[in-house]
LOSE-341019 format. One record per residue: residue in one letter; residue number from 1; x, y, z of N, C-alpha, C in turn. Coordinates in steps of 0.1 Angstrom, whole numbers, padded with zeros to 4 digits. Each point is the difference from the previous one (the first is absolute). Example, Ala and Ser with C-alpha at 12.3 -4.5 7.8 and 13.67 -1.06 7.14 Angstrom:
% LOSE-341019
- aa / i / nxx / nyy / nzz / caxx / cayy / cazz / cxx / cyy / czz
- A / 1 / 0132 / -0057 / 0078 / -0009 / 0012 / 0000 / 0009 / 0012 / 0000
- S / 2 / -0004 / 0011 / -0007 / 0009 / 0011 / 0000 / -0008 / 0011 / 0008
END
This chain:
% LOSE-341019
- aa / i / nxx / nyy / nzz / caxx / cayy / cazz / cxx / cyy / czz
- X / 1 / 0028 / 0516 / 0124 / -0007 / -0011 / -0004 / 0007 / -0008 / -0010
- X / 2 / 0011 / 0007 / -0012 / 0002 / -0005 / -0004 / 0010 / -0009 / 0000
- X / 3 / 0006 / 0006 / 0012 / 0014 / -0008 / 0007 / -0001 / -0012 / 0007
- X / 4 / -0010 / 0003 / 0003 / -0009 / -0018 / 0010 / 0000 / -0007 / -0011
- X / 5 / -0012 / 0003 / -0011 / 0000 / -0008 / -0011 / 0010 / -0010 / -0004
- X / 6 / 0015 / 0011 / -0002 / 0012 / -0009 / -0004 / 0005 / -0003 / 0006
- X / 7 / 0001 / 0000 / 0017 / 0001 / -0009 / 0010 / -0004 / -0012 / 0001
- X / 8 / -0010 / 0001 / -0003 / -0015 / -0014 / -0006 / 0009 / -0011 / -0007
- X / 9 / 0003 / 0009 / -0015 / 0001 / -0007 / -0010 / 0013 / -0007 / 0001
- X / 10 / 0010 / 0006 / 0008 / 0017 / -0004 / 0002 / -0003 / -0011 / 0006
- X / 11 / -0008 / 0000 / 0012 / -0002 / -0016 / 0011 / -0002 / -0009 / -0006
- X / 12 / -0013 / 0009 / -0009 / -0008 / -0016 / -0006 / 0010 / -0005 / -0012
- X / 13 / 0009 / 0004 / -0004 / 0014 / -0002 / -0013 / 0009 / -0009 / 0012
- X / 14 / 0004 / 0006 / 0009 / 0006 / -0008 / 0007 / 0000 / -0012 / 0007
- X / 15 / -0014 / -0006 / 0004 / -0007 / -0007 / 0005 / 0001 / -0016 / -0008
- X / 16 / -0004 / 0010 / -0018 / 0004 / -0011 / -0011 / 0006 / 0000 / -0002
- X / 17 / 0007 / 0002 / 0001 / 0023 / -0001 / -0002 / 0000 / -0009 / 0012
- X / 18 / -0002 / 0002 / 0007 / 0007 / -0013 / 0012 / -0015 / -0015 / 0002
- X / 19 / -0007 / 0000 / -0006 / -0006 / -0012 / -0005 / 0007 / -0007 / -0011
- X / 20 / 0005 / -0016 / 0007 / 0006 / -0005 / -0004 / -0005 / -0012 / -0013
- X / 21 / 0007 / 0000 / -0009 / -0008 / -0009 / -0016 / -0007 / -0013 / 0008
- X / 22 / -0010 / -0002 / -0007 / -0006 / -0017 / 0005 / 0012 / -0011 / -0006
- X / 23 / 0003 / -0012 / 0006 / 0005 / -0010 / -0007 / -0003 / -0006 / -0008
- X / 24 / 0007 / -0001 / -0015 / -0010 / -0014 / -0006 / 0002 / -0011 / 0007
- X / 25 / -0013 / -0011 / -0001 / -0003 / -0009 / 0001 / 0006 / -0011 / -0013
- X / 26 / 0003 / -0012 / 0005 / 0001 / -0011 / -0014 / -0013 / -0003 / -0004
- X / 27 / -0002 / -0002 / -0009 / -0010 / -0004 / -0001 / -0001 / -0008 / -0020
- X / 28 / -0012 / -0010 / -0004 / 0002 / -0007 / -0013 / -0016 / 0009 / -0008
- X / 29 / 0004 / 0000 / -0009 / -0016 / 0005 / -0004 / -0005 / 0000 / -0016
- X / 30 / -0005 / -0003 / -0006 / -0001 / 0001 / -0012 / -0004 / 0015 / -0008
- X / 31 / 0009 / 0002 / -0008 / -0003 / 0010 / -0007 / 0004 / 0003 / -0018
- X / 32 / -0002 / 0009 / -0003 / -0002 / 0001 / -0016 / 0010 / 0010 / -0005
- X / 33 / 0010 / 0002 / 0006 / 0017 / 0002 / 0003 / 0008 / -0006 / 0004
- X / 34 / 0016 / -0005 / -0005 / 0008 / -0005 / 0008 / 0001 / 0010 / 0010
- X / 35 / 0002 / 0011 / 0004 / 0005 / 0009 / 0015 / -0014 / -0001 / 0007
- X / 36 / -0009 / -0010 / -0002 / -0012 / 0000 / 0011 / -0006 / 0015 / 0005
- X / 37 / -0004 / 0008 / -0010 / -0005 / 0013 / 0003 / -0013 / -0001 / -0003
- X / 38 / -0004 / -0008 / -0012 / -0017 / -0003 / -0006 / -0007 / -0015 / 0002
- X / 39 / -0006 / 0003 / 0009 / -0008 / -0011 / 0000 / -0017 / 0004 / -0002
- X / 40 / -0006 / 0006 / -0009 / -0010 / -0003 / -0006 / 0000 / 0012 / -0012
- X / 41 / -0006 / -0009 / -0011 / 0000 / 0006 / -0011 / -0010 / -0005 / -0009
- X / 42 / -0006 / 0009 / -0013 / -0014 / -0002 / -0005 / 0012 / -0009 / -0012
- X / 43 / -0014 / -0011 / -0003 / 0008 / -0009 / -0011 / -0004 / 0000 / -0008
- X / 44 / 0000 / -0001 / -0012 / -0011 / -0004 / -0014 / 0001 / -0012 / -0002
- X / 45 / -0014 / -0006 / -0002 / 0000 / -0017 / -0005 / 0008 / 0000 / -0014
- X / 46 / 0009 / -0015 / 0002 / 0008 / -0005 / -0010 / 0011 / 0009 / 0000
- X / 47 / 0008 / 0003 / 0013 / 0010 / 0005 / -0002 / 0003 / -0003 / 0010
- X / 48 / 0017 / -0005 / -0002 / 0006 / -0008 / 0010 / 0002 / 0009 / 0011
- X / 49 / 0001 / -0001 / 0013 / 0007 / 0011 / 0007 / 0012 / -0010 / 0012
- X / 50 / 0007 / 0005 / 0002 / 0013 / -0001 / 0009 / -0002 / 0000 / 0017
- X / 51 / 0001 / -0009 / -0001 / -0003 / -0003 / 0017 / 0017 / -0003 / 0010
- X / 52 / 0002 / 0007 / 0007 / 0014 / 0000 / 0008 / -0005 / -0003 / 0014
- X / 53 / 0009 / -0012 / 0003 / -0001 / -0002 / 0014 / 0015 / 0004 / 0009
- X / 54 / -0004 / 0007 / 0003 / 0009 / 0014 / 0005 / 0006 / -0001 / 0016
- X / 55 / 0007 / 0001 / 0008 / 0009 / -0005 / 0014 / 0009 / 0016 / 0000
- X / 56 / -0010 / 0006 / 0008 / 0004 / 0017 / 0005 / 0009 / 0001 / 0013
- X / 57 / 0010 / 0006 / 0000 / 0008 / -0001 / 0014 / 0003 / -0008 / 0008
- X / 58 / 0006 / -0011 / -0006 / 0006 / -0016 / 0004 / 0002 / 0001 / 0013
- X / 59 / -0002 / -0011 / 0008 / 0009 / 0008 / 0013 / 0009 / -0015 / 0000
- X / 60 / 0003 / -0007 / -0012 / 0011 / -0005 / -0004 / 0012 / 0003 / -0007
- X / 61 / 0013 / 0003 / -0004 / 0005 / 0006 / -0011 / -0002 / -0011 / -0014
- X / 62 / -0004 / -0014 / 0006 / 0002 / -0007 / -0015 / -0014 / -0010 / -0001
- X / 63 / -0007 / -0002 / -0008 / -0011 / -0011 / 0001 / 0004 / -0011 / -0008
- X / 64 / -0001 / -0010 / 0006 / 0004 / -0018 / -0009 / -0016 / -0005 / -0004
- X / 65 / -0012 / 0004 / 0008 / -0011 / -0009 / -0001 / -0011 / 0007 / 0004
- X / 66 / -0011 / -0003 / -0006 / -0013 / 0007 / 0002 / -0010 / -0010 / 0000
- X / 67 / -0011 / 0000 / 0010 / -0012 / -0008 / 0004 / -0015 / 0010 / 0001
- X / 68 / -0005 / -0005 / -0010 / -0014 / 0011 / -0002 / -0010 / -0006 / -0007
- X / 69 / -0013 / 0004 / 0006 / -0009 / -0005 / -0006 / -0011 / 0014 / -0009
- X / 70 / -0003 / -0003 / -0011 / -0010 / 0013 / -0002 / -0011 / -0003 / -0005
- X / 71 / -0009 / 0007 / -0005 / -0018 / -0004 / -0006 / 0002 / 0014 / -0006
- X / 72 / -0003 / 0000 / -0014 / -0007 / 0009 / -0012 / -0016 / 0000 / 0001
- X / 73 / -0008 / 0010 / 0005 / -0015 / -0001 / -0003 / -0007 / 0011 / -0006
- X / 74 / -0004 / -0003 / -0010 / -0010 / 0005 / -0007 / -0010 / 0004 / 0003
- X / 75 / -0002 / 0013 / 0006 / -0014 / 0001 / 0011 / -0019 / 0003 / -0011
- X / 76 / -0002 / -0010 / 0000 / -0015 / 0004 / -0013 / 0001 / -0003 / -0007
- X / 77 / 0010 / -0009 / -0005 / 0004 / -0012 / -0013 / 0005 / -0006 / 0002
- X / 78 / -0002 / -0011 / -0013 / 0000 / -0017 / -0001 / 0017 / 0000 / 0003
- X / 79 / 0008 / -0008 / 0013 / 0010 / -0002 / -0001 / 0010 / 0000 / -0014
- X / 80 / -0007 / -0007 / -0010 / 0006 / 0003 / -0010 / 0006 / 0006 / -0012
- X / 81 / -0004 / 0014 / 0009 / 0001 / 0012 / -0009 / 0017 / 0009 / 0006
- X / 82 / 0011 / -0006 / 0005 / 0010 / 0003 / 0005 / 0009 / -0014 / -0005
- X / 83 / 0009 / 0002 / -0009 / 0009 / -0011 / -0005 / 0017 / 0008 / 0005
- X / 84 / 0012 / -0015 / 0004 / 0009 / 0004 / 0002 / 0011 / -0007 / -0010
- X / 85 / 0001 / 0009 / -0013 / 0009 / 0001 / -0011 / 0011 / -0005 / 0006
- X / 86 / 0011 / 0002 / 0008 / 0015 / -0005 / 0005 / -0001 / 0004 / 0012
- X / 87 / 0013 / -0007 / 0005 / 0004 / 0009 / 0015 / 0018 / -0001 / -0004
- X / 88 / 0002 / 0007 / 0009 / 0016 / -0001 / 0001 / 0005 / -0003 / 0015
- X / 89 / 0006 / -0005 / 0000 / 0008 / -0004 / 0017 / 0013 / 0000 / 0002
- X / 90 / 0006 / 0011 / -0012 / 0016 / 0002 / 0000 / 0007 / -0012 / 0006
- X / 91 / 0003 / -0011 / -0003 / 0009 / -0010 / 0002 / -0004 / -0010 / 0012
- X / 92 / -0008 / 0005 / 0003 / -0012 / -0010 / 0014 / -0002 / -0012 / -0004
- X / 93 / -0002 / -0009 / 0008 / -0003 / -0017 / 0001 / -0003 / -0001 / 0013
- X / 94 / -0010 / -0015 / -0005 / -0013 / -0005 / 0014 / -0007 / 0000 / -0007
- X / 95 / -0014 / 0002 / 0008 / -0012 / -0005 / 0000 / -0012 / 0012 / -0005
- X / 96 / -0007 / -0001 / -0011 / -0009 / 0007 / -0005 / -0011 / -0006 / -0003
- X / 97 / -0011 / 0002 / 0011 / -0012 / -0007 / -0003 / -0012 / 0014 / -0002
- X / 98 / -0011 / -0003 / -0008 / -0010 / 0008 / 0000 / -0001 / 0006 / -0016
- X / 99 / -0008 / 0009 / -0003 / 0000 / 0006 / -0013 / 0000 / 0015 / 0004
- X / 100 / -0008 / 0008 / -0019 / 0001 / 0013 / 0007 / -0008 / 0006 / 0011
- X / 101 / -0007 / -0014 / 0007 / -0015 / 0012 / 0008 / 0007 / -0004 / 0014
- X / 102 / 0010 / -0014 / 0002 / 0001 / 0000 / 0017 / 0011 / -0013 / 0001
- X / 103 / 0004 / 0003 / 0009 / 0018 / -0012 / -0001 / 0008 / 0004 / 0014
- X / 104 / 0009 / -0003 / -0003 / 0013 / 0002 / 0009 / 0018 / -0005 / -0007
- X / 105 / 0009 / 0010 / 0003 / 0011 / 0000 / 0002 / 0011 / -0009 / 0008
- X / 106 / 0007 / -0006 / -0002 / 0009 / -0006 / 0006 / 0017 / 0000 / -0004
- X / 107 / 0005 / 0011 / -0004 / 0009 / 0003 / -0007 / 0015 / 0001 / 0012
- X / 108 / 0008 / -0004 / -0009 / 0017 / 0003 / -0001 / 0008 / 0005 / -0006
- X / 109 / 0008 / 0009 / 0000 / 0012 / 0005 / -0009 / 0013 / -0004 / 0006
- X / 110 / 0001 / -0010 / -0006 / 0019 / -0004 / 0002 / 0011 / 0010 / 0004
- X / 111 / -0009 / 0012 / -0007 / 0012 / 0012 / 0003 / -0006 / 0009 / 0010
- X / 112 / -0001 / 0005 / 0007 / -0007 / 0010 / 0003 / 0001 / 0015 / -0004
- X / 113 / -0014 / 0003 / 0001 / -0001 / 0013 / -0010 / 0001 / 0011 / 0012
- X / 114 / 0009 / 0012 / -0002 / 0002 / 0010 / 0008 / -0013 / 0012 / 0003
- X / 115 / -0002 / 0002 / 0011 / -0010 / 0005 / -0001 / -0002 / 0013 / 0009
- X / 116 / -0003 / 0014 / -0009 / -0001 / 0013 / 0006 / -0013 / 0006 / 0007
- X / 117 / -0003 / 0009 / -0007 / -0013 / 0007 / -0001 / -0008 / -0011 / -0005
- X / 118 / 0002 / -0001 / -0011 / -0009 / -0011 / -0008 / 0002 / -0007 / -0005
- X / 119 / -0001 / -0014 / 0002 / 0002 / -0014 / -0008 / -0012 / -0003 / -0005
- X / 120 / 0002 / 0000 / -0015 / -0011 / -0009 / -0009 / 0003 / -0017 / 0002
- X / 121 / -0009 / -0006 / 0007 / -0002 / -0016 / 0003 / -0004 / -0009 / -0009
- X / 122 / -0009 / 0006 / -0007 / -0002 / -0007 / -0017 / -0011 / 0006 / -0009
- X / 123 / -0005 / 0001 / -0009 / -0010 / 0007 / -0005 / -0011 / -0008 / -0009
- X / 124 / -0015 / 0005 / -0003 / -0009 / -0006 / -0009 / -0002 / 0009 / -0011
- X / 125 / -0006 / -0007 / -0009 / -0004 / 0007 / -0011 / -0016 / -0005 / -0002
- X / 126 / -0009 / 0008 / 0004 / -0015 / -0004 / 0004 / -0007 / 0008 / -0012
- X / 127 / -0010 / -0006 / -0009 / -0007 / 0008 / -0006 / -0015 / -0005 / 0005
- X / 128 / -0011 / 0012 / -0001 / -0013 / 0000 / 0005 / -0003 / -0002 / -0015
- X / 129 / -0016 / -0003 / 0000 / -0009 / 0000 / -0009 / -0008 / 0006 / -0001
- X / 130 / -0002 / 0010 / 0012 / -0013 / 0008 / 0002 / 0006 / 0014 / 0012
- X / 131 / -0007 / 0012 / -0002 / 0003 / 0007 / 0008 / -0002 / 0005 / 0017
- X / 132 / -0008 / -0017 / 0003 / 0000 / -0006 / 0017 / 0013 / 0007 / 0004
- X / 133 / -0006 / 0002 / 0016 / 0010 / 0006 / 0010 / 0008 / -0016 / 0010
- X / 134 / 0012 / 0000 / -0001 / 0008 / -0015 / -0002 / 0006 / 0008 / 0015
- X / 135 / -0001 / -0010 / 0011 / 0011 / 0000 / 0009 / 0013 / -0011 / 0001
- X / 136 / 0008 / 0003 / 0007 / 0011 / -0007 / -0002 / 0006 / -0001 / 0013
- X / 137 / -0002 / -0010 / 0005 / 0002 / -0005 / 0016 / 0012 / -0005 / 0003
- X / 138 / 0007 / -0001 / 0010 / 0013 / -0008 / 0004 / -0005 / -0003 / 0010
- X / 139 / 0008 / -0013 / 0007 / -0004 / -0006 / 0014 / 0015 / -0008 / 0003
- X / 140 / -0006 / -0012 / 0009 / 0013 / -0006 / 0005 / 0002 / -0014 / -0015
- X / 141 / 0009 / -0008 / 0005 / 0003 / -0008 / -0010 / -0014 / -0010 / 0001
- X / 142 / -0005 / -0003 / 0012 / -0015 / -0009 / 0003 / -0008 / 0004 / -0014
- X / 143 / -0002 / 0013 / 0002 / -0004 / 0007 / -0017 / -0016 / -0005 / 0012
- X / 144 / -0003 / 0004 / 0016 / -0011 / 0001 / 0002 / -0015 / 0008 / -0003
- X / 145 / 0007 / 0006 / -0008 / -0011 / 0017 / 0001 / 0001 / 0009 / 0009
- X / 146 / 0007 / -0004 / 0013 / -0002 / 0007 / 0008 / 0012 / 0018 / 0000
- X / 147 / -0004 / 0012 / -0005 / 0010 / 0006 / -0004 / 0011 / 0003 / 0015
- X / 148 / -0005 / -0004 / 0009 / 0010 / 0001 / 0013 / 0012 / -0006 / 0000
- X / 149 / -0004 / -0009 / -0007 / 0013 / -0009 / -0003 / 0009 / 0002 / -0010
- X / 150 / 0012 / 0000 / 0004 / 0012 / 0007 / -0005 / 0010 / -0011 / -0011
- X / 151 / 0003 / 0008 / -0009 / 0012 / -0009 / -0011 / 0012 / 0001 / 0009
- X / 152 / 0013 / -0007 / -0002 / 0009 / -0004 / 0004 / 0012 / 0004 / -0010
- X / 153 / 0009 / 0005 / 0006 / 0013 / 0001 / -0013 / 0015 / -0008 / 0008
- X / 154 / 0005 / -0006 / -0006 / 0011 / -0005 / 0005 / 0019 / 0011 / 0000
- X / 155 / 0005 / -0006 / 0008 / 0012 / 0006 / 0003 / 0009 / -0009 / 0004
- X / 156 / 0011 / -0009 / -0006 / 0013 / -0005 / 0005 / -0010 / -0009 / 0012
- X / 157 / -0010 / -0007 / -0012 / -0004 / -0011 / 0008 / -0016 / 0000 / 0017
- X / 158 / 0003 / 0016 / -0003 / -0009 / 0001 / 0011 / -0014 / 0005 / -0007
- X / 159 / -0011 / -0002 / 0009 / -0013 / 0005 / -0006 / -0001 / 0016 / 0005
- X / 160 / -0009 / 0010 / -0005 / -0008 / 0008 / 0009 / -0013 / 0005 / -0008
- X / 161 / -0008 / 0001 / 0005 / -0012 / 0010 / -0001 / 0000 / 0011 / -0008
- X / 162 / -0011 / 0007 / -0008 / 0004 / 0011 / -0002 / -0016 / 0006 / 0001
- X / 163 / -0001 / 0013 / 0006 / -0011 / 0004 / -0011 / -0010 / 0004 / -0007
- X / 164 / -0010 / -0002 / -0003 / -0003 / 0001 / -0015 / -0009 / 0015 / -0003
- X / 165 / 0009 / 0005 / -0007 / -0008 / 0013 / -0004 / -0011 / 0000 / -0008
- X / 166 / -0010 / 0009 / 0006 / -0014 / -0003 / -0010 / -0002 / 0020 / -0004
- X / 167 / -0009 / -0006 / -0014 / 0000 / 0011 / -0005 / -0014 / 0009 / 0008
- X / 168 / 0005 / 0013 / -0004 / -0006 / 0013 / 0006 / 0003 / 0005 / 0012
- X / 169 / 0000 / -0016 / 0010 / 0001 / 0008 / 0015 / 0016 / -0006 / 0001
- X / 170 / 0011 / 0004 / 0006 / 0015 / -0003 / 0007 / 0001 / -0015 / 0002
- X / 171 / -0011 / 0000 / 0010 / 0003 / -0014 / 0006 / -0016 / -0002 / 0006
- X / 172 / -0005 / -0014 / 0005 / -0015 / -0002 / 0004 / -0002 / -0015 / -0005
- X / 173 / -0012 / -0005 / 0002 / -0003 / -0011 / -0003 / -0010 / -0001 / -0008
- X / 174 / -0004 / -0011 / -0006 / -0014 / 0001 / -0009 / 0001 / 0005 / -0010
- X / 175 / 0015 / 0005 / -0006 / -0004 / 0008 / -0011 / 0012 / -0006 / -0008
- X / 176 / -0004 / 0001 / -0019 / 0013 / -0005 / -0007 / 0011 / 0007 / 0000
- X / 177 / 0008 / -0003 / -0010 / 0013 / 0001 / 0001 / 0002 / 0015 / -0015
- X / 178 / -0011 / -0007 / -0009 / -0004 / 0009 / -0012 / -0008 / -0002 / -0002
- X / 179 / -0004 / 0010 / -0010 / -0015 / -0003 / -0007 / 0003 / 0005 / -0015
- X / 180 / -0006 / -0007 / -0008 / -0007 / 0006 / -0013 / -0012 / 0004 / -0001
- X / 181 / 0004 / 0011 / -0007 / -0015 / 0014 / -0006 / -0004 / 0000 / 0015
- X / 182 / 0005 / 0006 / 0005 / -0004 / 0006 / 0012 / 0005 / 0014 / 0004
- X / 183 / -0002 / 0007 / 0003 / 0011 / 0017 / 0008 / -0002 / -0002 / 0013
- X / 184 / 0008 / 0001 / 0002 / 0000 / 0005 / 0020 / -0008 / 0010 / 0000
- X / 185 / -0005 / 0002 / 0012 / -0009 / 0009 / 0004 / 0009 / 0013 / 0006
- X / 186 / 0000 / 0012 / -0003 / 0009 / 0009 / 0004 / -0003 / 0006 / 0011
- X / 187 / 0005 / -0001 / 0012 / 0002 / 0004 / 0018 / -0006 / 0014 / 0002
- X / 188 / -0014 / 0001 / 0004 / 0001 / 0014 / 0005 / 0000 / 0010 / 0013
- X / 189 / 0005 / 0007 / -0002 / 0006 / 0008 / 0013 / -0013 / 0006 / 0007
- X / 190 / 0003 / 0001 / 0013 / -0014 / 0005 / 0011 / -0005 / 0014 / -0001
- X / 191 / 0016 / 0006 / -0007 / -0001 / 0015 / 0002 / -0004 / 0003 / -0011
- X / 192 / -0001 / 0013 / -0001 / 0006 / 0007 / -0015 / 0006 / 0013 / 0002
- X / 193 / 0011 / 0003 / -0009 / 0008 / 0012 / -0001 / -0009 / 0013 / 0007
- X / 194 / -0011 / 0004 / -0001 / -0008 / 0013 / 0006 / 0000 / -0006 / 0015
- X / 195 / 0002 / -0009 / 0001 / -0005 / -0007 / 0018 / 0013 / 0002 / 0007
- X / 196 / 0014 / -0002 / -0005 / 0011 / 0003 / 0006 / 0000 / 0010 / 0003
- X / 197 / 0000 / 0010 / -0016 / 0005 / 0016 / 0002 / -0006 / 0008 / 0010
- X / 198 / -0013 / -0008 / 0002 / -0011 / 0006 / 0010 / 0004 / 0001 / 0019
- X / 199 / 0014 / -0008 / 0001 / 0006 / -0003 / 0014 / 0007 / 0010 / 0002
- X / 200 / 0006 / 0005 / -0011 / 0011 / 0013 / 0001 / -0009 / 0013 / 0001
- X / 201 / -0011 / 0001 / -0002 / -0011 / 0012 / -0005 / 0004 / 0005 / 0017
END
């Protein structure tokens, strides 16, 4: 019996050895990292926090231009309890319309910025006034609301799509990009550890 067992156990080792990695996807997303790893985090009112608009796994090597639309909302408070202190757009030019709650992008870099795992596209410095749970939306440059609709990054003159990662779930619709004072909800499994060991019994 106990030879079967590790008969069992070698297959199932081996099985995951020749399952091949998933691909990353490109994708844009806002997060509270330059390497795009945190997108939601608890904030305290009256303190600035760091907003990165973040371009994960280019499937360009170099970006000259970015077209994006976003909406900051305040879910259960007076819009005006979320202010945007600065932005930065590392050496960008064009067109900037909207404030901190909702706008769009229309940017250029003369030079183009090289781009790996992760390109930082430009960043905010947002302070809340209250400890409301704040989403943070990206869309197309229309800046329709509609989150299906995709930002645009340029390349040696050409457009493409990208995108947009939303927080908690990979990828999906309907949902932001981040949130403030929020946690993801942690994934739970069907099984449990006594239910496995119970197959080998």
């Amino acid at each position: 019996m106990k030879n079967y067992r590790t008969a069992i156990m070698i297959a199932v080792s081996c099985v995951c050895l020749a399952v091949s990695p998933v691909r990353a996807m490109p994708a844009v997303g806002a997060y509270f990292d330059a390497a795009g790893n945190l997108s939601a985090v608890s904030c305290m009112p009256y303190v600035p926090v760091r907003i990165f608009i973040v371009l994960t796994d280019s499937p360009v090597a170099s970006v000259d231009g970015l077209r994006m639309g976003y909406a900051v909302i305040p879910l259960g408070a007076a819009p005006s309890t979320v202010y945007r202190l600065s932005q930065s757009l590392f050496g960008a030019t064009g067109t900037v319309s909207g404030d901190a709650l909702a706008g769009a992008y229309d940017l250029i870099w003369e030079t183009p910025r090289a781009a790996g795992h992760t390109l930082v596209l430009m960043a905010w410095d947002l302070m809340p006034t209250s400890a409301a749970e704040v989403e943070i939306w990206l869309t197309d440059f229309a800046n329709s609301g509609d989150a299906g609709l995709l930002p645009e990054i340029a390349s040696a003159g050409a457009w493409y799509q990208v995108p947009i990662h939303f927080v908690c779930i990979g990828s999906g619709s309907g949902w932001p990009s981040a949130k403030m004072n929020y946690n993801c909800p942690i994934p739970v499994e069907g099984s449990v550890w006594g239910g496995v060991k119970a197959l080998y019994r």
